[in-house]
Structure formats: C-alpha cells, structure tokens
Backbone as numpy.savetxt, mean C-alpha at the origin, in Angstrom:
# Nx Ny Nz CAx CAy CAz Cx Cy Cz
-7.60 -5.57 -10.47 -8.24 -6.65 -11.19 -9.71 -6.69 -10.83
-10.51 -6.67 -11.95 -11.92 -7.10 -11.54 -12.68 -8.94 -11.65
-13.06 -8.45 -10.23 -13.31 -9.87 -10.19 -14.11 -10.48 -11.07
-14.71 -12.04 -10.59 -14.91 -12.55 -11.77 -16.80 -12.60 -10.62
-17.65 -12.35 -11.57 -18.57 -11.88 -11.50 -19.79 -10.64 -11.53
-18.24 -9.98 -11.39 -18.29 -8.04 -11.25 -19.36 -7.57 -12.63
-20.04 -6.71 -12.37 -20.91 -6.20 -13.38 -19.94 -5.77 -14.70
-18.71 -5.49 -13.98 -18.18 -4.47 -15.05 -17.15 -5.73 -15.77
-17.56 -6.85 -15.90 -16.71 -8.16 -16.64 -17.97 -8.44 -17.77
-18.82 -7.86 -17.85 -20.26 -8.39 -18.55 -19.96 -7.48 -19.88
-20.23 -8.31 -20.86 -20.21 -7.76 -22.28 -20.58 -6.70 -22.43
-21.94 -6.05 -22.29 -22.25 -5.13 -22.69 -21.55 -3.90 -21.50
-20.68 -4.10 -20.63 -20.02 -3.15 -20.13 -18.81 -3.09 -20.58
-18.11 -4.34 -20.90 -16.52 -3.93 -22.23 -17.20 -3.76 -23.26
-18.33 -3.49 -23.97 -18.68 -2.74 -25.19 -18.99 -1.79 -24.55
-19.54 -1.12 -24.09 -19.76 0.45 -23.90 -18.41 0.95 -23.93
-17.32 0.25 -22.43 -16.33 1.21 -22.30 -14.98 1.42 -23.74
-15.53 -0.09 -24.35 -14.60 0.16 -25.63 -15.07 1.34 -26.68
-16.40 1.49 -26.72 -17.47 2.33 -27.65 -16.66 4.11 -27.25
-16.73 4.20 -25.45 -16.40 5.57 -25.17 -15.12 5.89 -25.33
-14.40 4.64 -25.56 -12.98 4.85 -25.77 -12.83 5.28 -26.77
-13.53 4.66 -28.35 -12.95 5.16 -29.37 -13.38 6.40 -29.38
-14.94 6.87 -29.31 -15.22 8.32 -29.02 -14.34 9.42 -28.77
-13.74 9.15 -27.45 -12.47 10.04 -27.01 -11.48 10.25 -27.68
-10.85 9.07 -28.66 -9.89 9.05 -29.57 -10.38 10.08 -30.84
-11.51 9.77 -31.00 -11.70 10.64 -32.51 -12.27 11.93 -31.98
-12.25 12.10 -31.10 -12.46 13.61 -30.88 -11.09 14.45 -31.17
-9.81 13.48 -30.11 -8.91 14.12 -30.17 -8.31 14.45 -31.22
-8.21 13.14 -32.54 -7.68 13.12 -33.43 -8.26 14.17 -34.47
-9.45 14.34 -34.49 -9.61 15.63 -35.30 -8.94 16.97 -35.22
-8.01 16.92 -34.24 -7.58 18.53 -33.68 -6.04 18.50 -34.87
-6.08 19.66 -35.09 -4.72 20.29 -36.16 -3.63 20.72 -35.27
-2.43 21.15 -35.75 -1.51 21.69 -35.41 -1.66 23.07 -35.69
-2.77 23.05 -34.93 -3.83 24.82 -34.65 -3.70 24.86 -32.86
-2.62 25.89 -32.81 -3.02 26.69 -31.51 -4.06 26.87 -30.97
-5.27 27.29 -31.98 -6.83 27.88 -31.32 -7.34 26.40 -30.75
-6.85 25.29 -31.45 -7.36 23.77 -30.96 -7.00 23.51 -29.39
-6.12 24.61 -28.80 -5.51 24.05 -27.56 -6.42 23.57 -26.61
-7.73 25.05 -26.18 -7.88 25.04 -25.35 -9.71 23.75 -25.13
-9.50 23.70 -26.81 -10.79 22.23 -26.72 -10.06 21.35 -26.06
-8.93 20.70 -26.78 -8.28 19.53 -26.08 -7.52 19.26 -24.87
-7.12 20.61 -24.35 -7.37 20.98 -22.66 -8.80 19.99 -21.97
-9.50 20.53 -22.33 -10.74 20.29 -21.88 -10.92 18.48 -21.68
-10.52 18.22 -22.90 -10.77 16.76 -22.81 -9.80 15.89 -21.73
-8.31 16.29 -22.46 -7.35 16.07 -21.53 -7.55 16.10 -20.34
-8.00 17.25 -19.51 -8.17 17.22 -18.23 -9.09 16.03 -17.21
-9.92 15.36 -18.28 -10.67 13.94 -18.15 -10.11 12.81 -18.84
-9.66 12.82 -20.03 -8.76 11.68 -20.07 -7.43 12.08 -20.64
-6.43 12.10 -19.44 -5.13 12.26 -19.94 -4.64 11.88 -21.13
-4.72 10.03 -20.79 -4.27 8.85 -21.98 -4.74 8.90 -23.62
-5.53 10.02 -23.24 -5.92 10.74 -25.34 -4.44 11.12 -25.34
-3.39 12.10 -24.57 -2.41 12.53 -24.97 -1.95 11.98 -26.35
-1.71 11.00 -26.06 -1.17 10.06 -27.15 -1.80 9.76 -28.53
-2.77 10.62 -28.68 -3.41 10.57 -29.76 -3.47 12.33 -30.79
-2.86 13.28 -29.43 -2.82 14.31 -29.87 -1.89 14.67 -30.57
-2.08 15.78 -31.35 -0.93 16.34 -32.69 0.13 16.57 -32.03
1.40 16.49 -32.52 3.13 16.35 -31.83 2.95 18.13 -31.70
2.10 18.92 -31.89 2.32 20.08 -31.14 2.14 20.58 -29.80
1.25 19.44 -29.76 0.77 19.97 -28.42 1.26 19.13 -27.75
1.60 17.63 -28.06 2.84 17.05 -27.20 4.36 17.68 -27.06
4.59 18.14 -27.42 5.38 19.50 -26.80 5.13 20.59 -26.06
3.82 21.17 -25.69 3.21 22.07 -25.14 3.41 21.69 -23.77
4.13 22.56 -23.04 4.32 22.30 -21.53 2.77 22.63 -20.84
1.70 23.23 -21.34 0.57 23.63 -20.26 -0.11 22.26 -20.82
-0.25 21.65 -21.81 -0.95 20.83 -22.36 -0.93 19.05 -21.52
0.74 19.09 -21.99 1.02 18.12 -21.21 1.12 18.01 -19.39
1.12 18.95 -19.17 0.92 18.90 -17.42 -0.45 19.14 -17.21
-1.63 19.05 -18.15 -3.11 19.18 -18.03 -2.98 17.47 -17.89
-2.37 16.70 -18.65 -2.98 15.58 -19.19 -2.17 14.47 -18.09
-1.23 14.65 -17.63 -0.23 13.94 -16.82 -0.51 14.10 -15.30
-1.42 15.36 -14.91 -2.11 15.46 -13.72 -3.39 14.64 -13.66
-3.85 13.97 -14.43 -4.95 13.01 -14.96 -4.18 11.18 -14.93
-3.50 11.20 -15.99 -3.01 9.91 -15.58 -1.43 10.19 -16.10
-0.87 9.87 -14.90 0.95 10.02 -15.18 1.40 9.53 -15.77
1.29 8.02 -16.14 1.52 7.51 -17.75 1.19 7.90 -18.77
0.48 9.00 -18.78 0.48 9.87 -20.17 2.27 10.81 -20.81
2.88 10.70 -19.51 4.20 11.30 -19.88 4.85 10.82 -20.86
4.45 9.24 -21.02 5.38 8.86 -21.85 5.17 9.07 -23.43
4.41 9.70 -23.75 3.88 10.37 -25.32 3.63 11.79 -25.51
4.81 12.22 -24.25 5.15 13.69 -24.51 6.52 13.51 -25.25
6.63 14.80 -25.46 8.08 14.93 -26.45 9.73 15.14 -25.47
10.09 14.56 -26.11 11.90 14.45 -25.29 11.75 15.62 -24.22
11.89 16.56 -24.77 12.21 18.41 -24.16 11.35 18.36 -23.38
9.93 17.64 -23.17 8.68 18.04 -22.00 9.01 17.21 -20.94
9.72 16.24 -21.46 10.07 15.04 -20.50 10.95 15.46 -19.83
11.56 16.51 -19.63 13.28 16.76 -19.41 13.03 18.53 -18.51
11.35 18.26 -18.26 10.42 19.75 -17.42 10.53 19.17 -16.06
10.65 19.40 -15.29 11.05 19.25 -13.71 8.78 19.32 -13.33
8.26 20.46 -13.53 7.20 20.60 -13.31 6.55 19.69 -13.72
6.36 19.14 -15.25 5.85 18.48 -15.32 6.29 16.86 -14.74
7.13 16.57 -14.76 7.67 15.26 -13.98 6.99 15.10 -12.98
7.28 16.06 -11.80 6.61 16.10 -10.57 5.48 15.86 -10.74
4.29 16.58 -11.68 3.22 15.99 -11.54 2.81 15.15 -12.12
3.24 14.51 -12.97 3.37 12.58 -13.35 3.56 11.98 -12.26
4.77 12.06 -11.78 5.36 11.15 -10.76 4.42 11.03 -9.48
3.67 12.51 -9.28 2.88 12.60 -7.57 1.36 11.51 -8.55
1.09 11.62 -9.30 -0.25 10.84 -9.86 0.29 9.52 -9.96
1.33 9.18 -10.34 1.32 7.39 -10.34 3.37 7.59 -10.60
3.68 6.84 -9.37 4.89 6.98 -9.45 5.67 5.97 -10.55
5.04 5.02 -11.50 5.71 4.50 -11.99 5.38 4.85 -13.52
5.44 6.41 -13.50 5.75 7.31 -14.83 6.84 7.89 -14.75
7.97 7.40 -13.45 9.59 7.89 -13.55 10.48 7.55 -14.39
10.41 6.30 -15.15 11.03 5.94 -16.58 10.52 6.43 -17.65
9.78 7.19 -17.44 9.19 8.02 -18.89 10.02 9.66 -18.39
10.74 10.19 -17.25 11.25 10.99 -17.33 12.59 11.08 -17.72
13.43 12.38 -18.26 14.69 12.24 -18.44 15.45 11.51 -17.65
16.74 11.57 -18.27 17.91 10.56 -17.10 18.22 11.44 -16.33
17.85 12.80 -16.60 18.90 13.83 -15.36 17.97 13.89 -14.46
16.34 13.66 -14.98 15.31 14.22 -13.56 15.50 12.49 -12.99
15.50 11.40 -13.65 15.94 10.16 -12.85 17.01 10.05 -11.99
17.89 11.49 -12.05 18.84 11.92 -10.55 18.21 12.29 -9.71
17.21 13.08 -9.67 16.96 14.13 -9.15 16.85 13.68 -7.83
17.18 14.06 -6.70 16.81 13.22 -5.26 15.14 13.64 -5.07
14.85 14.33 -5.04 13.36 14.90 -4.48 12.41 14.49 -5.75
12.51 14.46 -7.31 11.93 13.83 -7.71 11.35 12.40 -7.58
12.90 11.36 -7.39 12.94 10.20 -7.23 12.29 9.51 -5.86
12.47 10.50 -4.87 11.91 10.51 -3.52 9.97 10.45 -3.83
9.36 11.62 -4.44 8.06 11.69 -4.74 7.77 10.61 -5.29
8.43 9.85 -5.93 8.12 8.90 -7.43 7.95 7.35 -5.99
8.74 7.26 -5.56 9.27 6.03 -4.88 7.51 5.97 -3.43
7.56 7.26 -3.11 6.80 7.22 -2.06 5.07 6.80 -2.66
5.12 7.11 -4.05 3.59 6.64 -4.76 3.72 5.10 -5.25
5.22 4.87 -5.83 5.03 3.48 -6.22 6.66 3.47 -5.59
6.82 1.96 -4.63 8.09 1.62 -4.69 9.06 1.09 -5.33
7.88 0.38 -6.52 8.67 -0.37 -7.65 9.35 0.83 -8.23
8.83 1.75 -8.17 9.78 2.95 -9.44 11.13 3.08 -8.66
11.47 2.78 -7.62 13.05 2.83 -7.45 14.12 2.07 -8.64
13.43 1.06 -9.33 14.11 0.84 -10.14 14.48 1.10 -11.22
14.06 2.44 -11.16 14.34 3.37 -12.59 15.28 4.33 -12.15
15.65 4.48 -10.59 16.44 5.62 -10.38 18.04 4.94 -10.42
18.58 6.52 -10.38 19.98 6.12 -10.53 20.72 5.34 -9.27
21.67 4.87 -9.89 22.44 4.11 -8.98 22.86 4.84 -7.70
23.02 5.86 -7.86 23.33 6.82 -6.58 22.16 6.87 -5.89
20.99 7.45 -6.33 19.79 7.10 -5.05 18.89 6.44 -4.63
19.67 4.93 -5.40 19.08 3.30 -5.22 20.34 2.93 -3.80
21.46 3.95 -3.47 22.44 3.41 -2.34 21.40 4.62 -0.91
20.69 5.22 -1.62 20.18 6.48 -0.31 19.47 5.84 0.71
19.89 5.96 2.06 18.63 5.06 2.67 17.33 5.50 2.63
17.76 7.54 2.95 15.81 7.62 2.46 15.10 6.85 1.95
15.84 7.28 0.88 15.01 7.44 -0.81 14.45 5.42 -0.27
15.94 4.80 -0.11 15.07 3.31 -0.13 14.00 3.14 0.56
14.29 3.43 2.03 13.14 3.34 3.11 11.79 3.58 2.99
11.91 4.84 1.86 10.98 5.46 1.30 9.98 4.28 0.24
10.41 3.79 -0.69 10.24 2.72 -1.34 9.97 1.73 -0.83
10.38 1.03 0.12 9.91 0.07 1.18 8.74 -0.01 1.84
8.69 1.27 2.21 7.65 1.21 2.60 6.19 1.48 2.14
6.15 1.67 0.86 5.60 1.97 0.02 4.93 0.65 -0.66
5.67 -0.33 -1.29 5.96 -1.80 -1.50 7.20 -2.66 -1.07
7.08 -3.41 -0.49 8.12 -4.47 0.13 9.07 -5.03 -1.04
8.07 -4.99 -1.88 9.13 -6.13 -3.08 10.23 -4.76 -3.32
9.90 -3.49 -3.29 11.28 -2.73 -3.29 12.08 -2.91 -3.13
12.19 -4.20 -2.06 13.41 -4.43 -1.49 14.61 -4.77 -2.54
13.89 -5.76 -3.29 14.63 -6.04 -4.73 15.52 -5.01 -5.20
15.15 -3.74 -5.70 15.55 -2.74 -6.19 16.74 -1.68 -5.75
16.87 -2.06 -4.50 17.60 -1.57 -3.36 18.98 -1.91 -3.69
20.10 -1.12 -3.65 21.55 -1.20 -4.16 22.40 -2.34 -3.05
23.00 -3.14 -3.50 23.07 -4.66 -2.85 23.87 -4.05 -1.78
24.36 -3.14 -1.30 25.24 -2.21 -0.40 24.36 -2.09 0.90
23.34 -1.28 0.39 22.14 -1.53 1.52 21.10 -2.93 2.13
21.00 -4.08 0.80 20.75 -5.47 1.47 21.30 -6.19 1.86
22.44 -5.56 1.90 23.50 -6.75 3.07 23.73 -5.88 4.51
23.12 -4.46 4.54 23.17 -4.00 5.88 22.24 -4.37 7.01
22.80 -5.15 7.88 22.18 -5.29 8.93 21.24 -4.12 9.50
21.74 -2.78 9.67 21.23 -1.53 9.93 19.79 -1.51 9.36
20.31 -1.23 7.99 19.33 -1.15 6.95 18.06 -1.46 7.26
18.33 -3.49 7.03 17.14 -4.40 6.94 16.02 -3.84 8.53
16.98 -4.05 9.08 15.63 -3.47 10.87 15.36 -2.08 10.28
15.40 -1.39 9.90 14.76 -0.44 9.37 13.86 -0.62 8.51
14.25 -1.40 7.64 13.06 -1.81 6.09 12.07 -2.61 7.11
12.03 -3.18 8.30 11.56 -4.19 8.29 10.43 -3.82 9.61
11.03 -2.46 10.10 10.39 -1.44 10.98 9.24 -0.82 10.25
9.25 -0.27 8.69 8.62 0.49 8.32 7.92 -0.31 7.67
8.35 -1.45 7.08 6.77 -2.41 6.96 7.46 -3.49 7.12
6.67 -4.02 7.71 7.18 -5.90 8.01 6.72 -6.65 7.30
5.69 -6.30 5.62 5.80 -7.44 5.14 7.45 -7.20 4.21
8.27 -6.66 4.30 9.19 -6.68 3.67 10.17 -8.21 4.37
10.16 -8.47 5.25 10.46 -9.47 6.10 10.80 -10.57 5.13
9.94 -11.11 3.83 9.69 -11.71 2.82 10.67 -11.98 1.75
11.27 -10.67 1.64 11.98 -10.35 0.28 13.38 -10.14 0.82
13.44 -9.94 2.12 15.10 -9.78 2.43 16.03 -11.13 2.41
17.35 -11.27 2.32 17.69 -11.76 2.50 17.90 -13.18 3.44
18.17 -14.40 3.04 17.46 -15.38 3.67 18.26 -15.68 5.11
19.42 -15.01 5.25 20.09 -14.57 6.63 19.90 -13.66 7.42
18.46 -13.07 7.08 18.13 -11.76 7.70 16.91 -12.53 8.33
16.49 -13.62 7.63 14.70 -14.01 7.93 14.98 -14.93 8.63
16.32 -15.10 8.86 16.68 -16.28 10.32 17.48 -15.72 11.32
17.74 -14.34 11.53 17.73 -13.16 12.49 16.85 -12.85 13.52
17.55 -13.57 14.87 16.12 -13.08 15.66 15.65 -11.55 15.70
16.43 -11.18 15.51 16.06 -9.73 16.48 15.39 -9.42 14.71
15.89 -9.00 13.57 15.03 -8.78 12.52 13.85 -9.20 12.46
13.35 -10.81 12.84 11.64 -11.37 13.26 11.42 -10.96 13.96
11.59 -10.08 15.24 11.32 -9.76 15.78 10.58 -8.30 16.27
11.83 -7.65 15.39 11.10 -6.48 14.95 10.02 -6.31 13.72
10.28 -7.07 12.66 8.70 -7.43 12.12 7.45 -7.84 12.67
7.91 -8.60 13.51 6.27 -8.87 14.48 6.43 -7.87 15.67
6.69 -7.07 15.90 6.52 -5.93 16.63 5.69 -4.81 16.28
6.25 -4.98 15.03 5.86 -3.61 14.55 4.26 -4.33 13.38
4.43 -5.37 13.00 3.02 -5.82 12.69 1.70 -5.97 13.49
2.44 -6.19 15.05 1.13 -6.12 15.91 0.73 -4.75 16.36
1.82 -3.62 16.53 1.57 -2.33 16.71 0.52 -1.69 15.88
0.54 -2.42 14.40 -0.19 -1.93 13.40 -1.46 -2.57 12.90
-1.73 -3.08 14.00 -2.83 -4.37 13.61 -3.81 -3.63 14.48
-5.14 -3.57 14.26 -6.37 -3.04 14.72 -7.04 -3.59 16.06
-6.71 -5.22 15.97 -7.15 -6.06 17.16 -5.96 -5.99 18.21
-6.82 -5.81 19.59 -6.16 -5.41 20.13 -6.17 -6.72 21.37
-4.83 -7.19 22.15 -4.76 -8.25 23.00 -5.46 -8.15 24.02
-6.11 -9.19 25.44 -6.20 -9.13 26.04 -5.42 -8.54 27.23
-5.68 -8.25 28.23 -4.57 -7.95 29.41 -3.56 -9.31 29.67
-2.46 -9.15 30.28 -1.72 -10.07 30.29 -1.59 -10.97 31.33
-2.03 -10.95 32.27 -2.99 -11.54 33.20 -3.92 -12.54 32.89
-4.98 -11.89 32.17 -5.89 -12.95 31.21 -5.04 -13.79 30.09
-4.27 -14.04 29.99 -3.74 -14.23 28.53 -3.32 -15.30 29.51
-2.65 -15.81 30.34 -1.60 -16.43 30.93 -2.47 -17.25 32.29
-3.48 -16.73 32.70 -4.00 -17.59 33.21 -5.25 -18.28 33.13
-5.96 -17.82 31.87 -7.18 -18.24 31.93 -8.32 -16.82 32.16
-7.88 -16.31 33.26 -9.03 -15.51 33.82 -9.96 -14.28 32.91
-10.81 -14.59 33.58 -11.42 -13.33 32.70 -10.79 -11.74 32.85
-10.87 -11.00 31.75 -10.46 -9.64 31.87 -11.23 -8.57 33.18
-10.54 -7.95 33.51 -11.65 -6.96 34.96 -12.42 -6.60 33.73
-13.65 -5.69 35.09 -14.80 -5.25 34.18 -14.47 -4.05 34.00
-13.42 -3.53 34.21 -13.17 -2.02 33.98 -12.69 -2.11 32.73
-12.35 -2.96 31.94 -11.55 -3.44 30.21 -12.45 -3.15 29.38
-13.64 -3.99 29.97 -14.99 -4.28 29.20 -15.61 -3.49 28.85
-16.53 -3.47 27.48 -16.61 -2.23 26.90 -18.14 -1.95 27.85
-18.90 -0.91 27.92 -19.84 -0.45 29.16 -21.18 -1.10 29.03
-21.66 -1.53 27.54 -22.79 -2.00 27.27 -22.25 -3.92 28.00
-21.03 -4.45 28.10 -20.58 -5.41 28.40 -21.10 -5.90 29.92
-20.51 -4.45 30.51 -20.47 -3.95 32.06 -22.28 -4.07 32.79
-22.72 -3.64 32.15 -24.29 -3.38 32.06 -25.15 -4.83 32.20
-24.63 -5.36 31.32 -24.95 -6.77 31.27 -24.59 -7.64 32.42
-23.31 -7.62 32.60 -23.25 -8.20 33.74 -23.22 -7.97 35.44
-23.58 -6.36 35.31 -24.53 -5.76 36.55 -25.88 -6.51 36.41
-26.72 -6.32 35.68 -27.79 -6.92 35.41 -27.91 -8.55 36.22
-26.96 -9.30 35.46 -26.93 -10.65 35.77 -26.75 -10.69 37.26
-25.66 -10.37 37.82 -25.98 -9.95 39.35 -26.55 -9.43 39.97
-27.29 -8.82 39.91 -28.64 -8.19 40.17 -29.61 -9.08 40.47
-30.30 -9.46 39.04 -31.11 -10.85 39.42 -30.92 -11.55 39.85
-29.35 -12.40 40.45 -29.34 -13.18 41.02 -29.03 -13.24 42.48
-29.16 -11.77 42.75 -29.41 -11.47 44.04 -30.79 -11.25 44.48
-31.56 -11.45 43.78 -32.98 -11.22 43.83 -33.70 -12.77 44.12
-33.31 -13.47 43.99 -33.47 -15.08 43.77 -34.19 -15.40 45.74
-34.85 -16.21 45.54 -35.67 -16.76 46.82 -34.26 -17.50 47.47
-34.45 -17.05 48.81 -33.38 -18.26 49.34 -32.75 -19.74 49.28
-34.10 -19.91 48.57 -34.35 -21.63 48.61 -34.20 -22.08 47.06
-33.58 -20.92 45.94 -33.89 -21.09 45.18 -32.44 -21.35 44.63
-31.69 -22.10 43.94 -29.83 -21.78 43.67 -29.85 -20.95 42.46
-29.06 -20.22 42.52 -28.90 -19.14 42.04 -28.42 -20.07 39.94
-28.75 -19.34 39.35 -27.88 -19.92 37.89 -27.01 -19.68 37.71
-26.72 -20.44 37.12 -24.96 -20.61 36.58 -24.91 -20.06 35.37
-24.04 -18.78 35.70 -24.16 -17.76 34.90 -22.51 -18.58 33.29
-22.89 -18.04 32.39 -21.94 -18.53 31.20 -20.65 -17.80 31.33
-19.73 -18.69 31.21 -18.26 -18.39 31.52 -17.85 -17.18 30.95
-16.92 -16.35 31.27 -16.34 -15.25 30.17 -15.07 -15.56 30.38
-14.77 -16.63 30.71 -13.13 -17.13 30.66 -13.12 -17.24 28.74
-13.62 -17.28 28.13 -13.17 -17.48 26.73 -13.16 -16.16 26.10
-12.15 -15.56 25.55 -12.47 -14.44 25.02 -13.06 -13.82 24.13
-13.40 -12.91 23.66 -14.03 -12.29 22.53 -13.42 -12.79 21.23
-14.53 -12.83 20.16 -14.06 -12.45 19.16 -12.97 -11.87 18.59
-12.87 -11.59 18.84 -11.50 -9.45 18.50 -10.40 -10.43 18.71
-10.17 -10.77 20.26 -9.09 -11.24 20.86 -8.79 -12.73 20.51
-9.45 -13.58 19.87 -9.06 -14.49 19.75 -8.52 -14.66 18.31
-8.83 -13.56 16.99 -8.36 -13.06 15.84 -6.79 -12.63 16.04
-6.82 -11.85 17.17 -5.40 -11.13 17.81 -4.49 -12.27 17.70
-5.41 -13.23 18.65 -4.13 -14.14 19.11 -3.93 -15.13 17.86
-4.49 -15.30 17.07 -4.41 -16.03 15.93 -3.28 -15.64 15.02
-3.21 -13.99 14.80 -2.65 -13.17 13.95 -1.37 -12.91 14.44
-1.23 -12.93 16.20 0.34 -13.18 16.93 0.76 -14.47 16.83
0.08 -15.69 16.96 0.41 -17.11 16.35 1.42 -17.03 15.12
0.90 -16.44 14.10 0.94 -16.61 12.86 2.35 -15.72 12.60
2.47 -14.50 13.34 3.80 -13.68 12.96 4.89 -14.47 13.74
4.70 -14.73 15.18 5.65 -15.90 15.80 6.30 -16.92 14.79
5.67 -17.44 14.05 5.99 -18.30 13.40 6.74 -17.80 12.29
6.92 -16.67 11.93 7.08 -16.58 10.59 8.78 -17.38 10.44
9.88 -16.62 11.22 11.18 -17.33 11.16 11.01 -18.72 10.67
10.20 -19.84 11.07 10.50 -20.79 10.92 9.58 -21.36 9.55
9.08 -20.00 8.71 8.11 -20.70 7.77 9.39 -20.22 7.05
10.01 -19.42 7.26 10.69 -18.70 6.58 12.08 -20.17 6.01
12.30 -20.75 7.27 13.27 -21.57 6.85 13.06 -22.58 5.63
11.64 -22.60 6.28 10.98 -23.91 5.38 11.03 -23.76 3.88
10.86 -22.55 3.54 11.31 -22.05 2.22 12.30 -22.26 1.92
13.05 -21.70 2.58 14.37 -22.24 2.14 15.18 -23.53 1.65
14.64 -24.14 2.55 15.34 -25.45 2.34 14.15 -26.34 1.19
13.54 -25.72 1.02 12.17 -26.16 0.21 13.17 -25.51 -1.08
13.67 -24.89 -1.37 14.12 -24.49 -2.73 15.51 -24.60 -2.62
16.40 -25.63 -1.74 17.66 -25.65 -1.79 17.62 -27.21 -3.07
C-alpha cells in the first residue's frame, strides 16, 4: 500500500503510470498469430509479464513464451492456456516469483509435494490451494507458517489440534501464537515457547542478569569501548582534583541504555501475551 502522501498517490503519477500502461497493451495487441511476432513480444514480456494477457491465444500456449512472462510476474499464469498450466517448469517458475499463482496451476501440479512446498515457502496463504493431502504434511505446513502465520488457518484441522504441531508452528514464528487455537494461547509451555523464540529473534539485546535484578550497573567489560573510554576519562580527572577540592558526582549508569530498556519493554509485552490472549476471548464470548 502506498501511503498517503507518497509522491506516487499524486495525479500526475496515476496518469503517467495509467498512460504507460495502455502503451504496453497496444504494443502487445498489435502482434498476430505470427510465429516471427514471438521473439518482439518476448522482449516485452520479459518486462511486463501481465501484457501476457493481452497476447494472441498462440502464444499463450507457447511454453518459452509463457515461462518468459511468469518469471516476471507469476500471476501472469493465470492467462496461459489449460495444457501450459499443467507444465511442471513453468509452474515452478510462477510459483518461485509469487507463490500465490498456485491456483492458477493444474490440480495434479496442486499435488505436487515440491511444487506446493516452493509455492507455500513464497506465500503461506497459497497452502490453501493445495490438496488435502499436503495441507495434513507437517513440512509443507511448517513451511507455510512460517512464511505467514495466518497459514495457520489453512492447515488440515488434524494438525491444529496437535499439540506437537502448534510448538512447532509457534517455534518457527511466534506471531502465529495469534491464530492458533484458543486452548493453545492459554498453554503455558506454547507462550512460552513463542516468547522464547521472539526474544531470540529480536535485535535488542538484555542486560546481564545481575543488572537486571539488582539495579546495578553492567561491568565495564559489557560496555561498548568508546563507553569504557569515557568513563576512564571521568576517573582520571577526578583523580586529578586538589585535595581540598570534593571530587563530582559523577551521573548514575544505574539506568540503562536505550537498546535495553526497548528490550525490556518488548519482554514486558510478550510476557503478557497469554493473558491478552484471554482477554480476547472472553471479549468475544
């Protein structure tokens, strides 16, 4: 979505891009059910797939044509012809460009495990185009999960009632935590392993645990060296000080950094989740 201010929300930028759009269209549309036309509309294709759909039903049958245009944008598959749809090659490379061009493939490549696997790992929503057999796979789900959480949805009700399962979905991303079942989100050990594995994956990193629990400042061996420097310095000068003179009262570093107090905000916030979790619940009972 473009925001609201963005250059590219300004009139004269949806008139241009509508202007180059039709351009592209009437280029394509001039081409015949002439072979020698292939290798112009190659050309174009290879920059905008989504002309596909404007090209002559010959060349939407053309297996080199359509895997020019579907390696560009994978929703172009769906304005190829039955028989191109039903190409293993070309699927694959729809599916690796935007996985939710797997309902534009046949029902037999919507078996396929390794297709459905590629498709799921670009978009997780596309699990819900695969067959019932490798909507029960844990791969294939895990795969999807972790990809998008709301997958979870899509997931064969065999696998969302597995306890197993869910600490797995919930290992490989914890915002899935959300979408599982509302006896899973009042599971300690399932919250638990979501905020485990959310702080593992979180950039800010905690204080020592020492500092955390008593107040104290972190050693200076933690501290990053330009930190260290600084407060050599400060001791320094204040060993330099006249006898008669009291030394200053240097500013606390009992409060922590920046970084760490984001940390602890962001461990606040996953702690809690079980019990926001209830609140929902009973908020929609």
């Amino acid at each position: 979505a473009v925001a609201a201010g963005d250059p590219r929300r300004s009139t004269a930028t949806v008139a241009a891009a509508a202007k180059w759009h039709r351009e592209v269209i009437e280029k394509v549309a001039v081409f015949r059910e002439d072979p020698r036309d292939k290798a112009a509309l190659m050309s174009i294709l290879k920059h905008h797939g989504w002309a596909l759909r404007y090209a002559p039903a010959t060349f939407q049958t053309d297996v080199d044509t359509v895997l020019t245009a579907v390696k560009t944008c994978g929703l172009a598959l769906e304005y190829a012809h039955p028989d191109t749809r039903n190409n293993k090659k070309v699927c694959e490379a729809a599916v690796s460009q935007n996985g939710m061009a797997l309902p534009f493939a046949s029902e037999a490549l919507r078996k396929d495990r390794d297709l459905v696997l590629a498709a799921v790992s670009n978009a997780g929503a596309a699990l819900e185009f695969a067959s019932q057999r490798l909507r029960r796979d844990p791969e294939v789900a895990l795969a999807a999960v972790g990809s998008d959480p709301k997958a979870v949805y899509a997931v064969d009700e065999s696998l969302r009632s597995d306890r197993a399962f869910i600490l797995q979905a919930v290992a490989r991303n914890p915002a899935a935590l959300e979408f599982v079942d509302k006896i899973f989100r009042h599971d300690r050990e399932v919250v638990q392993t979501a905020c485990r594995q959310k702080r593992a994956s979180s950039p800010l990193s905690l204080p020592p645990a020492g500092a955390r629990k008593t107040g104290r400042p972190a050693p200076s061996a933690a501290l990053p060296p330009n930190r260290r420097r600084r407060r050599s310095s400060a001791a320094a000068s204040r060993s330099r000080l006249p006898p008669d003179r009291p030394a200053p009262r240097l500013v606390s570093s009992g409060s922590a950094p920046l970084l760490q107090q984001k940390a602890r905000q962001l461990e606040t916030e996953w702690d809690t989740v079980a019990v926001r979790a209830q609140a929902i619940d009973y908020a929609s009972a």
